[in-house]
C-alpha positions in Angstrom: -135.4 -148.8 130.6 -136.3 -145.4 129.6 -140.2 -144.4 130.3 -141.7 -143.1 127.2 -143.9 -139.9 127.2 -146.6 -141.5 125.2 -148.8 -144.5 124.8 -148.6 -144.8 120.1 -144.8 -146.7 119.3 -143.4 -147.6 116.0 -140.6 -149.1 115.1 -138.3 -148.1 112.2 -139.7 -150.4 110.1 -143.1 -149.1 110.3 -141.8 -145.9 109.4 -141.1 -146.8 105.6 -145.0 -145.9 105.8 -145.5 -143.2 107.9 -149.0 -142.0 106.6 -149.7 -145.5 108.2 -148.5 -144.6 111.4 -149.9 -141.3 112.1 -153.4 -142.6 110.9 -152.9 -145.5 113.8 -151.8 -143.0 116.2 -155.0 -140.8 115.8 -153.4 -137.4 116.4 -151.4 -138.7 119.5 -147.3 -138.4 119.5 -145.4 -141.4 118.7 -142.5 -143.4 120.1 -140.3 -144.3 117.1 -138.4 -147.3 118.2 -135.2 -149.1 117.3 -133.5 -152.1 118.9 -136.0 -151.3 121.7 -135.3 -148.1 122.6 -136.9 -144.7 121.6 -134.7 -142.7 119.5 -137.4 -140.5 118.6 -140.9 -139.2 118.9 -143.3 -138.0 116.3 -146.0 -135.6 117.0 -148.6 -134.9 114.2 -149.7 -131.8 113.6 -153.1 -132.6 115.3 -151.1 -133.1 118.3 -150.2 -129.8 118.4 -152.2 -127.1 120.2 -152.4 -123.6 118.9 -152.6 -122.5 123.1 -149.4 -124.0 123.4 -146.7 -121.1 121.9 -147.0 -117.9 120.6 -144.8 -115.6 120.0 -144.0 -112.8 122.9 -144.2 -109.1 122.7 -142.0 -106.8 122.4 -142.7 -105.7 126.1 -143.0 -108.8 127.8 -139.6 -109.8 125.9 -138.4 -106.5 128.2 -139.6 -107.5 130.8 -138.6 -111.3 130.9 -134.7 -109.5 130.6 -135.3 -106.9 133.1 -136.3 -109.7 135.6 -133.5 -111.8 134.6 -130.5 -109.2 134.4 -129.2 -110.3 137.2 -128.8 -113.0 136.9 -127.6 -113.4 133.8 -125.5 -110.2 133.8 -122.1 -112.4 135.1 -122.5 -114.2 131.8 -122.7 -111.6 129.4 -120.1 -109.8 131.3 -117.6 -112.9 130.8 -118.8 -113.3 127.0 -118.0 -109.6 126.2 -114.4 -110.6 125.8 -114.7 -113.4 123.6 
């Protein structure tokens, strides 16, 4: 059995209400369930950090491909011809 990467489940029933859910899981993600396995997880907005992403600069986008060039460079050599 699969671990799950959080402690809230519900199962596809539950979801029919899922203002329900979300006010059970208090801002935590959530396993959604079927048959007994996950086949999804939910994350609230709440659960969301605003540290988490944001969007890059123009110069560390630069530099990110400068650092990677080589080794991407066979790739986008092969893809050239497609």
């Amino acid at each position: 059995m699969a671990r799950l990467l959080t402690t809230q489940i519900a199962t596809m029933t539950e979801m029919r209400e899922p203002q329900k859910v979300l006010a059970r899981a208090g801002g935590k993600p959530v396993a959604i369930m079927k048959n007994s396995r996950c086949v999804a997880y939910l994350v609230p907005e709440d659960g969301i950090g605003e540290d988490e992403s944001s969007p890059l600069t123009l110069d560390q986008l630069t530099e990110i491909l400068n650092r990677t060039r080589k080794k991407s460079q066979p790739v986008l050599d092969y893809l050239k011809d497609k």
